[in-house]
Phi, psi and omega in degrees: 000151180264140214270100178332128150342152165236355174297157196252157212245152157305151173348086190324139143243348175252110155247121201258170211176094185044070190262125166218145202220109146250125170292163198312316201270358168115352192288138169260080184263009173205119206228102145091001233261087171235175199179145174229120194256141176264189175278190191101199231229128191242131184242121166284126186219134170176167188285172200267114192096005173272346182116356182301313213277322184307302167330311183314286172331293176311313182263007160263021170052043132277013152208151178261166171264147176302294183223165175111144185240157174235135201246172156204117213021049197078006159236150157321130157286329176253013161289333180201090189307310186301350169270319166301349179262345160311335182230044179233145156264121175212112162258094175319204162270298194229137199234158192245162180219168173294119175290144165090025165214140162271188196303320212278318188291336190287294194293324152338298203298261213329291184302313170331324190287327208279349179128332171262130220274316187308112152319293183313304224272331178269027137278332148337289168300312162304345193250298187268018159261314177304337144288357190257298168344310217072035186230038230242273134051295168256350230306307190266013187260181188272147187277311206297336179274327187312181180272162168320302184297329165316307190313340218259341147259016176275333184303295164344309224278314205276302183346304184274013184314166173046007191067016160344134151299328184230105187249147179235165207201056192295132172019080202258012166250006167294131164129304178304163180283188172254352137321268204312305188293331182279343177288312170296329150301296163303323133347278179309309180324295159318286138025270178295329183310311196277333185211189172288108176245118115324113172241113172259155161188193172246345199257113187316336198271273193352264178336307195303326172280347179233318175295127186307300196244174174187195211190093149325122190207123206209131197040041178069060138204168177260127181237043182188125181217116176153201186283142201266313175288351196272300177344305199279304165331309185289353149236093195252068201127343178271356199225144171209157194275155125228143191244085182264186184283147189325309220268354214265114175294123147288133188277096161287144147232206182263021165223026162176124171265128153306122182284267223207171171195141168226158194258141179199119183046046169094359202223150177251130141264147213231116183261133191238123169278141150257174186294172179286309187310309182294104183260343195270143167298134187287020204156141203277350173283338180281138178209137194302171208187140168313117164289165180242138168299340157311325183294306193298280196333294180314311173314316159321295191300310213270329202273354164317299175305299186291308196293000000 
């Protein structure tokens, strides 16, 4: 496996410590899992079915864990769920809203659930999250009618409901346009200055664009951990492009692997990694190329598969 990053991060305030999680039916969806997140913006990068959303989940204490402990600025999160959920934010993948109410009464109900009873001060509140949003605007149309992306902010709007400390943030840009996504990425950014954001996704650019720090996860571990550019940094000299024909396969061998290929005019490029030993180019059609956090994410995903 390849050996995590070691720069050491700020002062953790979420720290998880050998978290494991097996379901009834047998699934191991979290094997061992430990990470120390500071505040900002932390990104969970893994594949669909990797243990990401069960990580989630384990940390807004809607499911327990087997084994493993979870701190959050130095407490157990389940010696006292009801206080942690007191400074927790949490925007699933996916969330239900009442059809036919709008945003400003749906999220009132919602700050009423969450515990704030003073009428003036949780109107207050709700007025200027909808404005933090961008969605003040619509205040008054049904959540139910919105575009994804609204929807995905109105979820952040009730997430941030109560001031949370902890905000958690399943895969919260599938789907969206590269508008709605570039709105939602400066949102989330705002956001991250003030507290603890857990961003799970699939998606690389997500990380890439927002997170300090970030965590590869892959069959419930982690096998990639650290600063995303330092990540990238570490294949540096390894990677190179070549462009053959759709159908024409590449032979990995053990001193050079296919990362990946995407089609352009009809044609696959083909991204290749070599071994750390290898300096020389590996083909004479191959020409070294900038690694990427894609690079790193695949390079997980193979040497993950293989071990």
């Amino acid at each position: 496996m390849h050996a995590l990053t070691t720069l050491s991060p700020p002062s953790a305030r979420l720290r998880l410590r050998q978290v494991s999680r097996t379901y009834a039916n047998g699934v191991r969806a979290l094997r061992g899992i430990s990470l120390d997140i500071p505040a900002g913006l932390y990104g969970l990068l893994g594949p669909n079915g990797a243990g990401k959303s069960s990580l989630m989940r384990t940390i807004a204490t809607l499911q327990p864990m087997d084994d493993g402990t979870i701190t959050f600025d130095g407490d157990d999160i389940f010696a006292n769920v009801t206080a942690h959920r007191a400074r927790l934010g949490y925007l699933p993948q996916d969330f239900g809203v009442y059809p036919g109410v709008s945003a400003q009464v749906l999220l009132d109900h919602l700050a009423l659930l969450k515990g704030l009873i003073h009428k003036g001060e949780r109107r207050a509140q709700v007025d200027a999250l909808l404005q933090q949003v961008n969605l003040w605007e619509h205040r008054t149309r049904a959540v139910s009618g919105y575009s994804g992306g609204m929807r995905q902010r109105f979820g952040i709007a009730q997430a941030l409901l109560g001031a949370p400390q902890l905000l958690i943030v399943d895969e919260p840009t599938a789907g969206l346009d590269p508008m709605e996504r570039t709105r939602f990425y400066n949102l989330l950014s705002e956001v991250g200055e003030q507290v603890v954001v857990l961003l799970s996704t699939h998606i690389v650019e997500d990380v890439r664009q927002l997170c300090a720090r970030m965590a590869i996860v892959v069959q419930g571990q982690v096998v990639r951990e650290g600063v995303p550019d330092e990540l990238v940094r570490e294949l540096m000299g390894r990677v190179f492009i070549r462009t053959v024909s759709r159908q024409q396969s590449f032979a990995s061998s053990p001193a050079l692997r296919e990362l990946s290929r995407t089609l352009h005019a009809g044609r696959a490029r083909v991204r290749l990694l070599a071994t750390p030993e290898r300096a020389d180019v590996p083909h004479e059609t191959a020409a070294p190329t900038e690694p990427t956090l894609e690079d790193v994410y695949f390079d997980a995903l193979a040497e993950s598969s293989s071990s």
